[in-house]
N, C-alpha and C positions, 0 to 999 in steps of 0.2 A: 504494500500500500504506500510507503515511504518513498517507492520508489514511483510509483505512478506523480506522486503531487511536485515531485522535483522536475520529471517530466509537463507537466501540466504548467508548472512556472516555468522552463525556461521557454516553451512554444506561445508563452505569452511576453515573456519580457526580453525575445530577440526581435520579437517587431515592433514593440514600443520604442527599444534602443534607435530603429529606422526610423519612426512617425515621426516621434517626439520634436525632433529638432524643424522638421517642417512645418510645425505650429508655433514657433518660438520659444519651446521647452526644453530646459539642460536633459540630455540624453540620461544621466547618472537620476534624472526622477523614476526610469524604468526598475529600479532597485523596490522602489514601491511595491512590482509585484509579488513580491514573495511575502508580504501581508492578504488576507485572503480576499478584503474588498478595494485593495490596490488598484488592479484593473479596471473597475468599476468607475472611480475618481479620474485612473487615469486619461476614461474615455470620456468621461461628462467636462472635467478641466480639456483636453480637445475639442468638445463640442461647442464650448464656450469660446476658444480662442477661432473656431470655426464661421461664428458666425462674427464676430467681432474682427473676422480678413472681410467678410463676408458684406459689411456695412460701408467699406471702403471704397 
């Protein structure tokens, strides 16, 4: 099981480490994901920064 959730973080925080910075976000915020509602923040903080290119 230990080994599954290690797997499940890192196929989530090697593509945050690519998103991240194209929204204006330090890459090193993808470390968030190994908390379990990390990914969550880190997709609603992109959505925000989403619409806020998005108003431009």
């Amino acid at each position: 099981m230990g080994g599954f959730v290690w797997l499940l973080t890192a196929l989530t925080a090697i593509p945050m480490i690519k998103l991240l910075p194209h929204f204006g976000i330090n890459k090193y915020w993808a470390a968030l994901c190994l908390v379990p509602l990390g990914p969550v923040v880190l997709l609603w903080w992109m959505g925000l920064k989403l619409q806020e290119l998005e108003r431009l």
